[in-house]
N, C-alpha and C positions, 0 to 999 in steps of 0.2 A: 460223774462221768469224766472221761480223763480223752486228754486229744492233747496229739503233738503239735509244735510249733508248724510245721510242714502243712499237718492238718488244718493250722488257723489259717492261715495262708492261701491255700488250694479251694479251704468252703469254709470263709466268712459267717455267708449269709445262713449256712445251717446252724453254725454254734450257736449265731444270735439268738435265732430261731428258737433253738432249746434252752436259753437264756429267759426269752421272752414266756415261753411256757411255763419257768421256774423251777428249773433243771441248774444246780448248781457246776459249772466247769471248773475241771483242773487243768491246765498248761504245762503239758513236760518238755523239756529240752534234756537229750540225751539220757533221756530216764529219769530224770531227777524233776521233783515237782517245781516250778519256776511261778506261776502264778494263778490267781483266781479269778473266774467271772462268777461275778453273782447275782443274782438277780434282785431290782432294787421293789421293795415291798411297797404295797401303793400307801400307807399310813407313816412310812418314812420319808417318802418324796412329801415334806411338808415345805418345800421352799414358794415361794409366792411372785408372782411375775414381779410385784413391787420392788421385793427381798432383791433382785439379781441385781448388782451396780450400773452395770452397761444399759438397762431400761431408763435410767433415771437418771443418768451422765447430765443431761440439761436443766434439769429440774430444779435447780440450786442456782444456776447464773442470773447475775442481774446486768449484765453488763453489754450483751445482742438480747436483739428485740427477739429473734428467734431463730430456729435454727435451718431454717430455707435461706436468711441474710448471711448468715455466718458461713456457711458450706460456698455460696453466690463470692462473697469476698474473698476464700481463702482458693477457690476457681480461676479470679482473677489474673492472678500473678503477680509480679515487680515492675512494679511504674518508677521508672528515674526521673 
């Protein structure tokens, strides 16, 4: 299926839409193909909530007891 930029624009939530069904998109800009949505197969989304860095940003520090103290201290501000 093919839809212009104008079209991504104007209705988002349909291309997703046919994204999420498993309808491959193509993106033209001035007629020329410009990009692809595609839709991600469930056996390839293999990533794991552990996998993602930002889940686990704390999980290595030894240095705050935890991270309600550290968020509480950095809240505080500059004491002179």
């Amino acid at each position: 299926m093919k839809v212009t930029t104008k079209e991504l624009r104007i209705q988002p939530g349909k291309i997703i839409e046919q994204v999420a069904n498993g309808q491959e998109i193509t993106i033209t800009f001035r007629g020329k193909a410009l990009a692809r949505i595609v839709p991600i197969s469930k056996k390839d989304n293999t990533t794991k909530k552990d996998d993602i860095d930002i889940f686990g940003m704390w999980s290595g520090r030894n240095d705050e007891a935890s991270v309600e103290v550290a968020v509480r201290e950095l809240r505080k501000g500059r004491t002179f």
